[in-house]
Short mmCIF file of the C-alpha atoms (twelve columns), coordinates in Angstrom:
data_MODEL
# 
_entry.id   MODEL 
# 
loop_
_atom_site.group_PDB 
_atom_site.id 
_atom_site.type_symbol 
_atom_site.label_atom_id 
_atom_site.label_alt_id 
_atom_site.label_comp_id 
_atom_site.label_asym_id 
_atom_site.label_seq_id 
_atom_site.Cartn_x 
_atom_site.Cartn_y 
_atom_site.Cartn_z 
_atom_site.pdbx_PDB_model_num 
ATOM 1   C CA . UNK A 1   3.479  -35.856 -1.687  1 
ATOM 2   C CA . UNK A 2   2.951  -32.540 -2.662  1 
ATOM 3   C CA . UNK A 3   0.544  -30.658 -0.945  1 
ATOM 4   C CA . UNK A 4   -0.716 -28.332 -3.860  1 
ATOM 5   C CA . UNK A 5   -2.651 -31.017 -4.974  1 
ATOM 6   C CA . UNK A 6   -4.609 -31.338 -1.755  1 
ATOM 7   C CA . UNK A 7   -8.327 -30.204 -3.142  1 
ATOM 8   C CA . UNK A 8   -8.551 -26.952 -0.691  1 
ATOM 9   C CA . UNK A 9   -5.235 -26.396 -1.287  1 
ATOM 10  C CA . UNK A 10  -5.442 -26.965 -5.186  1 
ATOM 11  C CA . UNK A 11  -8.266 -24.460 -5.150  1 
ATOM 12  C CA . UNK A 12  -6.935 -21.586 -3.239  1 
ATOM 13  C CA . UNK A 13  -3.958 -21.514 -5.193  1 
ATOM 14  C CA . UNK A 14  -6.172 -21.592 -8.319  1 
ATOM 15  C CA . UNK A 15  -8.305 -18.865 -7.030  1 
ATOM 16  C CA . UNK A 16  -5.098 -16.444 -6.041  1 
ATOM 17  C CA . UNK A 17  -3.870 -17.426 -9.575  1 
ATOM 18  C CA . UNK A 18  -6.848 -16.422 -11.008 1 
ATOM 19  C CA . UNK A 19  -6.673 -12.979 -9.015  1 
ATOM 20  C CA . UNK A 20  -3.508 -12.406 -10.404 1 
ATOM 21  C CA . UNK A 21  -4.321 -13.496 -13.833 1 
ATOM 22  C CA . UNK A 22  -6.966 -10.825 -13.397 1 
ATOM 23  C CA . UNK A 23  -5.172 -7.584  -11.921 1 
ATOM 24  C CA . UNK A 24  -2.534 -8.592  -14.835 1 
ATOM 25  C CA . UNK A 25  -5.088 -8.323  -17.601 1 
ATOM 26  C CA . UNK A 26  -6.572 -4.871  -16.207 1 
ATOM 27  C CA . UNK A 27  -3.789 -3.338  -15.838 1 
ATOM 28  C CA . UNK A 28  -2.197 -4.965  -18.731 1 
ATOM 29  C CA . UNK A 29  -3.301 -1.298  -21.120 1 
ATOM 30  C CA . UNK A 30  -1.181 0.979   -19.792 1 
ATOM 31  C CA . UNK A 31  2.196  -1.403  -17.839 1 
ATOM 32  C CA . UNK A 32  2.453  -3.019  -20.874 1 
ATOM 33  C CA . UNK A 33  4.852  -6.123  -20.032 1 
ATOM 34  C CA . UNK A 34  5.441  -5.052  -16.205 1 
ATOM 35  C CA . UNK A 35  1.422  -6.273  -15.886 1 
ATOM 36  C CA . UNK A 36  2.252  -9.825  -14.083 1 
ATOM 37  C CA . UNK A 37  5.246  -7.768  -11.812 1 
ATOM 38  C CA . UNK A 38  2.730  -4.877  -10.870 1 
ATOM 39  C CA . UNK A 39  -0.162 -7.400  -9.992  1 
ATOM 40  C CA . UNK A 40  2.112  -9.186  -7.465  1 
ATOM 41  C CA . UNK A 41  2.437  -5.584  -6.035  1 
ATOM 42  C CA . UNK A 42  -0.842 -4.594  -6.270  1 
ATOM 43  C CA . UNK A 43  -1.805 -8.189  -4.626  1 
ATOM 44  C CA . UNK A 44  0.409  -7.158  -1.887  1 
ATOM 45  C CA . UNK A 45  -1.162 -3.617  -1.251  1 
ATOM 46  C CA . UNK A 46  -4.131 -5.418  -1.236  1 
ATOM 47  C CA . UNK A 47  -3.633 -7.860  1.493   1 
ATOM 48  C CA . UNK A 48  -2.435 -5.110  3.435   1 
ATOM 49  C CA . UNK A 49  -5.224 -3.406  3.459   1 
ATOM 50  C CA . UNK A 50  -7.130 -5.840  4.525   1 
ATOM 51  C CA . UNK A 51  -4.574 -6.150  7.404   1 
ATOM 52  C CA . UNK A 52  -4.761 -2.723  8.742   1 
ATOM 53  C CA . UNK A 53  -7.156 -3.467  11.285  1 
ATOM 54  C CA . UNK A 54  -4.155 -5.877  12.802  1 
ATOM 55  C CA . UNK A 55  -1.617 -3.317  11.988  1 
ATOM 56  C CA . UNK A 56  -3.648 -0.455  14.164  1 
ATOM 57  C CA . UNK A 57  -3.327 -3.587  17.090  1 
ATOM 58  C CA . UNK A 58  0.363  -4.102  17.112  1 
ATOM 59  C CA . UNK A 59  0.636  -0.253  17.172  1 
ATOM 60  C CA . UNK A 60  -1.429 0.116   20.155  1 
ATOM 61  C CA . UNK A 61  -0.020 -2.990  21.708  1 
ATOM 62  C CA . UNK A 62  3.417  -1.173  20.952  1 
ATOM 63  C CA . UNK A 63  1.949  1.947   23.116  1 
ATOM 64  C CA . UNK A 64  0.732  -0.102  25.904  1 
ATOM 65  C CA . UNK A 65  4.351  -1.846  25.945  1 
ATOM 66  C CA . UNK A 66  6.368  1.314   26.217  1 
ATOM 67  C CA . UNK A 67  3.575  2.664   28.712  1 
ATOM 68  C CA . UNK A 68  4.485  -0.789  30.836  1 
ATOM 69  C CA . UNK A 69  8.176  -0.771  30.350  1 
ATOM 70  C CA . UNK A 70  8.982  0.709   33.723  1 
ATOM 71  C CA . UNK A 71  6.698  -1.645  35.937  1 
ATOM 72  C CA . UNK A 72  8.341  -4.539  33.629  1 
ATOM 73  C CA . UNK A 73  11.348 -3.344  34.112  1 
ATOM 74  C CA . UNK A 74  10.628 -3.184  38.204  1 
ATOM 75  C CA . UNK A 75  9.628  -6.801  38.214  1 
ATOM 76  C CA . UNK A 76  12.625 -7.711  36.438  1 
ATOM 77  C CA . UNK A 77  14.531 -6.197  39.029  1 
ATOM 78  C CA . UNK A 78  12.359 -7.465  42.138  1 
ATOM 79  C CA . UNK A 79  12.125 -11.315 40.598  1 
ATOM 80  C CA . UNK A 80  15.155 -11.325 39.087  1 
ATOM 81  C CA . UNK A 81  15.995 -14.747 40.763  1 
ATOM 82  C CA . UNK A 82  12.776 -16.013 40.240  1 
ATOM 83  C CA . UNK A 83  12.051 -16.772 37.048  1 
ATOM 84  C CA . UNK A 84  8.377  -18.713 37.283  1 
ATOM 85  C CA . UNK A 85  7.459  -15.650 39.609  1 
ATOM 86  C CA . UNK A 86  8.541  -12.904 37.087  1 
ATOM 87  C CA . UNK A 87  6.592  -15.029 34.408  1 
ATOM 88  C CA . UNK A 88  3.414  -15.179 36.846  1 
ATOM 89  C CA . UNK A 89  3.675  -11.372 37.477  1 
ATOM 90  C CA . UNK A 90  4.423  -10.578 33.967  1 
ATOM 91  C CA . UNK A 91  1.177  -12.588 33.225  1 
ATOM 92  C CA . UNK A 92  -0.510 -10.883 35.835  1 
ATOM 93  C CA . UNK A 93  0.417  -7.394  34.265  1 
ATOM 94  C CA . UNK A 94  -0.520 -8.249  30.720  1 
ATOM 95  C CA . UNK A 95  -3.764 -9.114  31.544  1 
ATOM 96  C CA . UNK A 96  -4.777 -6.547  33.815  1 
ATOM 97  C CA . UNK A 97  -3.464 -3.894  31.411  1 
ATOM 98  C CA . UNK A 98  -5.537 -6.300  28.192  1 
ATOM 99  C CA . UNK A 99  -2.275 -5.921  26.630  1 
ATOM 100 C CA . UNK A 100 -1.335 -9.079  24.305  1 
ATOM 101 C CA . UNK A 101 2.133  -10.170 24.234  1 
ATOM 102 C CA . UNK A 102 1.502  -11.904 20.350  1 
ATOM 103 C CA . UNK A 103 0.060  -8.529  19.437  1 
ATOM 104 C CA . UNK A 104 3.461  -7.306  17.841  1 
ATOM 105 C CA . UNK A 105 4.275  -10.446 15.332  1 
ATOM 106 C CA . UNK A 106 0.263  -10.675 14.412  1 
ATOM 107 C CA . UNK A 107 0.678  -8.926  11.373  1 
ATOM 108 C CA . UNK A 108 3.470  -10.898 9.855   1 
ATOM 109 C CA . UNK A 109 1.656  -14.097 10.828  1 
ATOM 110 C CA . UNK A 110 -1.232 -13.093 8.418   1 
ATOM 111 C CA . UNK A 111 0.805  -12.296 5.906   1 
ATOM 112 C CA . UNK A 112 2.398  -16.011 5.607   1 
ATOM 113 C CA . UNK A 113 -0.174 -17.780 4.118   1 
ATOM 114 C CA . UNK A 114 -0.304 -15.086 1.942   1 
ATOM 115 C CA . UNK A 115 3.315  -15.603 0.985   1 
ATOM 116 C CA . UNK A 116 3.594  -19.132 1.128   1 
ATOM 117 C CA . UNK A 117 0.429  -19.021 -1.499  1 
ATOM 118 C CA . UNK A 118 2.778  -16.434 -3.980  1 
ATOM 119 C CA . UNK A 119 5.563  -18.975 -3.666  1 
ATOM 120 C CA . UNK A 120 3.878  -21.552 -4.246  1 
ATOM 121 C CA . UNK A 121 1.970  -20.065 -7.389  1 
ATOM 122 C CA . UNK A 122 5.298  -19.742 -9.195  1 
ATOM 123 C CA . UNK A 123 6.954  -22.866 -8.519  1 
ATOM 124 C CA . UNK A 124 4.467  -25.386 -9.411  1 
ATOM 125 C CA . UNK A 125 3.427  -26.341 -13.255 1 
ATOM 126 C CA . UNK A 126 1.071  -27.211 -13.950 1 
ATOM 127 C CA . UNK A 127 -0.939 -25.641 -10.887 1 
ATOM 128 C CA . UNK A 128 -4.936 -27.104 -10.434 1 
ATOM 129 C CA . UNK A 129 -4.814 -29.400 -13.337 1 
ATOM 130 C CA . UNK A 130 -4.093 -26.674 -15.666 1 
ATOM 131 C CA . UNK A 131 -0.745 -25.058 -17.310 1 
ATOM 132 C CA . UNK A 132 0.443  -22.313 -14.949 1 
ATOM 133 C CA . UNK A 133 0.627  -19.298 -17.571 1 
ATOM 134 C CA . UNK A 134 2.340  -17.021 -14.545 1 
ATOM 135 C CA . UNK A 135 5.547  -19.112 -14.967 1 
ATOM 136 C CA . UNK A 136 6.842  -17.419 -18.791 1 
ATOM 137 C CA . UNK A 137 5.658  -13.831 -17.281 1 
ATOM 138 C CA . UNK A 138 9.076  -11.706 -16.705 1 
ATOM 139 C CA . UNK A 139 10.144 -8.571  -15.227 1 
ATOM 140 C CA . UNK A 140 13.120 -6.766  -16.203 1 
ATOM 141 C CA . UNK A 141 13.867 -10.000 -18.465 1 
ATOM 142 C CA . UNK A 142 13.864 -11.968 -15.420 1 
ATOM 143 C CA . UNK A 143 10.465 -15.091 -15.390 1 
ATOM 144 C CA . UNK A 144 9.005  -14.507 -12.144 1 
ATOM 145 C CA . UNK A 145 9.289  -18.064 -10.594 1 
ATOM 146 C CA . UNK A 146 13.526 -17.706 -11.266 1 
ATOM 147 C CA . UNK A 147 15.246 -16.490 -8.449  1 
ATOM 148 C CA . UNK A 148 18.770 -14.742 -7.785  1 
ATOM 149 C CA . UNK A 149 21.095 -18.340 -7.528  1 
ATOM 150 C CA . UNK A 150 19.135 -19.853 -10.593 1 
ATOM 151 C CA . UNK A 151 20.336 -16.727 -12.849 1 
ATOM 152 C CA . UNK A 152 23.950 -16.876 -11.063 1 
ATOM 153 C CA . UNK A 153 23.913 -20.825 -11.678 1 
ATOM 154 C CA . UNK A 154 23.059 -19.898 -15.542 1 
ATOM 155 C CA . UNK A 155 26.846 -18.866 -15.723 1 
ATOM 156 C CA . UNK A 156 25.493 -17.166 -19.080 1 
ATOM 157 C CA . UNK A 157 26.458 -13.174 -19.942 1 
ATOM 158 C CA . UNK A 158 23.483 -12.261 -20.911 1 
ATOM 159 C CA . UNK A 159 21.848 -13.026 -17.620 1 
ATOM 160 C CA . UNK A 160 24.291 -10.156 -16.162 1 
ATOM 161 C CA . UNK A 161 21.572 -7.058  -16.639 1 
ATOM 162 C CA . UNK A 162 19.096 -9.549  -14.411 1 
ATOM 163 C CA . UNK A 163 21.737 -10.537 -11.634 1 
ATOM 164 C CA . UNK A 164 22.107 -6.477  -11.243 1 
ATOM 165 C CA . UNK A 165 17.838 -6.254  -11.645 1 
ATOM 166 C CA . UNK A 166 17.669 -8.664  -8.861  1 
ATOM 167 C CA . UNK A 167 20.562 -7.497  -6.735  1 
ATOM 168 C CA . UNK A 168 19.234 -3.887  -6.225  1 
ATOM 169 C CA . UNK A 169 16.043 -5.369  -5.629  1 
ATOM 170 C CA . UNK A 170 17.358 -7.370  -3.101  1 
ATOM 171 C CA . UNK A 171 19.378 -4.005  -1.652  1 
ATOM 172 C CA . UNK A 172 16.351 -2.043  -1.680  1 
ATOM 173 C CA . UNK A 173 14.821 -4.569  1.268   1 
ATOM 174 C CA . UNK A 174 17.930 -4.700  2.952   1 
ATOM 175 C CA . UNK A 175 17.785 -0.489  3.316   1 
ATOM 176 C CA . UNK A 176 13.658 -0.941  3.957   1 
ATOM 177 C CA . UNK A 177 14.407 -3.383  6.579   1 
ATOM 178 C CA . UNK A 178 17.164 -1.318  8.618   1 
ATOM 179 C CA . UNK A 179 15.326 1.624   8.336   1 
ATOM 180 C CA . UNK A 180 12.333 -0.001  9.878   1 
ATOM 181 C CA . UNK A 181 14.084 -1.245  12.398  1 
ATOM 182 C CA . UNK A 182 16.012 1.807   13.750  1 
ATOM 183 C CA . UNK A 183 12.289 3.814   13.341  1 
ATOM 184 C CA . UNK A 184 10.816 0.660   15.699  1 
ATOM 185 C CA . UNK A 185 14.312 1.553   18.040  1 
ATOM 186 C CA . UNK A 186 13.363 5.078   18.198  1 
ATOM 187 C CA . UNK A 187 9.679  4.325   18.958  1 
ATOM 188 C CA . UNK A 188 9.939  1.800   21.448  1 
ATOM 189 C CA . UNK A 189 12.213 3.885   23.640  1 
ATOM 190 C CA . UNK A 190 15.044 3.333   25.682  1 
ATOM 191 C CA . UNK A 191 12.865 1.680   28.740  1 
ATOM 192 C CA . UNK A 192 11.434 -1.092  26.491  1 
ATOM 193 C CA . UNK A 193 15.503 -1.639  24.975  1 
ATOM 194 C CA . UNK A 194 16.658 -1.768  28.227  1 
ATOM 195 C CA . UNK A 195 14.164 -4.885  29.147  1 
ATOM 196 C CA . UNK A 196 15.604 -6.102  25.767  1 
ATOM 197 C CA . UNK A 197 19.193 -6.050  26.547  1 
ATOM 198 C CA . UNK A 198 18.205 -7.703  29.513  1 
ATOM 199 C CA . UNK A 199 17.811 -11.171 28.688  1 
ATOM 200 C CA . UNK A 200 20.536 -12.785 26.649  1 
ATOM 201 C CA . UNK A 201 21.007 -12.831 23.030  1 
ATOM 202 C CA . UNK A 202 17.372 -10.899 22.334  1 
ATOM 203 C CA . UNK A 203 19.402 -7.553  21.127  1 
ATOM 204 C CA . UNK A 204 21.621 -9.355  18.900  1 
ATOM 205 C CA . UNK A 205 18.711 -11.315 17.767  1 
ATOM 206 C CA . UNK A 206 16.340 -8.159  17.028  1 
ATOM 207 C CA . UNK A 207 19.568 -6.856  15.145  1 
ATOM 208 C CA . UNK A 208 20.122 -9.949  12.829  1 
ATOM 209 C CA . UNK A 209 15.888 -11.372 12.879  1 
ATOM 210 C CA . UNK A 210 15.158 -8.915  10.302  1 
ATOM 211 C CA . UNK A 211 17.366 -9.398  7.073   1 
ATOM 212 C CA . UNK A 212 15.974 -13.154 7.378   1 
ATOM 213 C CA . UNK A 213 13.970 -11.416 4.950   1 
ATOM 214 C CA . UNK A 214 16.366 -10.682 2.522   1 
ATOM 215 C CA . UNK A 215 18.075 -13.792 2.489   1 
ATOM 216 C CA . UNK A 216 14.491 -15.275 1.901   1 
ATOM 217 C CA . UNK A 217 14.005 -13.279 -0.994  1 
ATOM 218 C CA . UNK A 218 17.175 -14.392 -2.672  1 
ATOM 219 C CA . UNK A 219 16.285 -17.821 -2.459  1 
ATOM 220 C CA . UNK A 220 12.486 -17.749 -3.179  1 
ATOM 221 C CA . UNK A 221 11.006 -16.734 -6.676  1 
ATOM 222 C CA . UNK A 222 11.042 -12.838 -7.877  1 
ATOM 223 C CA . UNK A 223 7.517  -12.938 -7.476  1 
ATOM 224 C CA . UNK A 224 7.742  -13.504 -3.801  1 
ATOM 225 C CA . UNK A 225 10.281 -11.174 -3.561  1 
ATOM 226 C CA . UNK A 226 8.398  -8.542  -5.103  1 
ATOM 227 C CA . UNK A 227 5.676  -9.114  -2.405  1 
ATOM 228 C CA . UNK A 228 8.616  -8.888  0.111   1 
ATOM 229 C CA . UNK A 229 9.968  -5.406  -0.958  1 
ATOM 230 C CA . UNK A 230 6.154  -3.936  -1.350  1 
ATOM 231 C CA . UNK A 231 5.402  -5.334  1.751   1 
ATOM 232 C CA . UNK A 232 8.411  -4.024  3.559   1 
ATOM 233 C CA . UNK A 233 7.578  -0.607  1.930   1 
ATOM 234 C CA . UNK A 234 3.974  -0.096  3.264   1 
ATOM 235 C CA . UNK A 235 5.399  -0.980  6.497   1 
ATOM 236 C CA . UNK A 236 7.625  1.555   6.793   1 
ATOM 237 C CA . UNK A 237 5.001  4.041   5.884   1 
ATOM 238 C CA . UNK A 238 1.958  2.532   7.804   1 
ATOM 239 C CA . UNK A 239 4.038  2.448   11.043  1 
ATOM 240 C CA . UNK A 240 4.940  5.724   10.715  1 
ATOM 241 C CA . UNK A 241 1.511  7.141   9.840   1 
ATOM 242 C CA . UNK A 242 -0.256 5.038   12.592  1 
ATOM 243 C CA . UNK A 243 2.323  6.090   15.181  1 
ATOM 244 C CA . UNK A 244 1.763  9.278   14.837  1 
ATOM 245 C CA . UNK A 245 -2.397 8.962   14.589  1 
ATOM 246 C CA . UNK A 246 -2.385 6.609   17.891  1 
ATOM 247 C CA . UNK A 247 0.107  8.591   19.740  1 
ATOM 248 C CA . UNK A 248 -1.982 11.949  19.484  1 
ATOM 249 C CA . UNK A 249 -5.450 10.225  19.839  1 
# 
């Protein structure tokens, strides 16, 4: 069964297509035939706007972690062989200091529905009972539902100038990604990495977690990688803006 065709469903995605249908046409004057690539990007500014007030939370839940990383790190030590006793403790600290462990991933759970929705607009036709127009939009030559192994599968020449489109694209998250994740190692501090590194397998998974993104965006449709990169982008800069704004308030 597919689940697009579930009435709420149906109609959210119709509404979101609609909104993109829209930016397209406004700013359709002066981007010419960029319009449907710069309204998944303005979409994506958009929603993270809206998700500042979450973003200013994980920041200051990111203060009150490094702020806690030496008692952590002391309960770590004193329960070390007492693993329901360091959770009860670590409970205990959390909620005396209001800090919320779910704080830090709260912002990229909002954004999934808004992804899932962009993926789902560009793989469905027709979308709502009507013919989904986004599908034949393009950027760079490339329709924004294809994604990087349906041009390699094309096995076609012509297609080369849109592997190379779609492989920078797909470099330019890679670098986004590893430079927001060596500015998060430099924020958090060496008190909150050492309470990393000290339970199995997190550093190597903080190290790797990341460029799930990438590999996402390979295999979903340009339009949802798009929303990736800009996304990835604004985070880079809103972390760094808000870090510095929280840290001196």
């Amino acid at each position: 069964m597919d689940i697009s065709t579930i009435g709420p469903i149906a109609a959210a995605l119709d509404g979101l297509y609609a909104l993109v249908i829209g930016i397209g046409e406004a700013v359709h004057p002066f981007a010419g035939a960029a319009a449907p690539a710069l309204a998944i990007v303005l979409l994506t500014v958009l929603v993270r706007v809206v998700l500042v007030p979450v973003s200013v939370s994980q920041v200051r839940a990111e203060v009150a972690r490094r702020r806690l990383a030496p008692a952590v790190a002391a309960l770590r030590a004193r329960y070390a062989k007492k693993p329901e006793a360091l959770q009860r403790a670590l409970t205990q600290l959390y909620t005396s200091e209001k800090v919320s462990p779910l704080a830090g991933v709260l912002p990229t759970l909002a954004q999934v529905p808004v992804l899932s929705a962009v993926y789902a607009l560009f793989v469905h036709s027709p979308l709502a009972g009507h013919a989904n127009a986004l599908l034949v939009q393009t950027f760079a030559g490339i329709p924004l539902g294809s994604n990087l192994f349906a041009l390699l599968g094309s096995a076609m020449a012509p297609l080369l100038p849109q592997v190379l489109v779609f492989v920078l694209l797909l470099g330019m998250l890679a670098v986004v990604v590893e430079l927001t994740r060596r500015a998060n190692l430099r924020w958090v501090g060496s008190a909150v990495q050492s309470e990393q590194q000290a339970v199995p397998g997190v550093a190597v998974l903080a190290r790797v977690l990341p460029f799930v993104t990438v590999v996402f965006a390979a295999i979903a449709p340009l339009a949802a990688a798009l929303y990736l990169v800009t996304s990835a982008l604004w985070t880079l800069g809103e972390r760094a803006v808000l870090r510095r704004v929280i840290r001196a308030a």
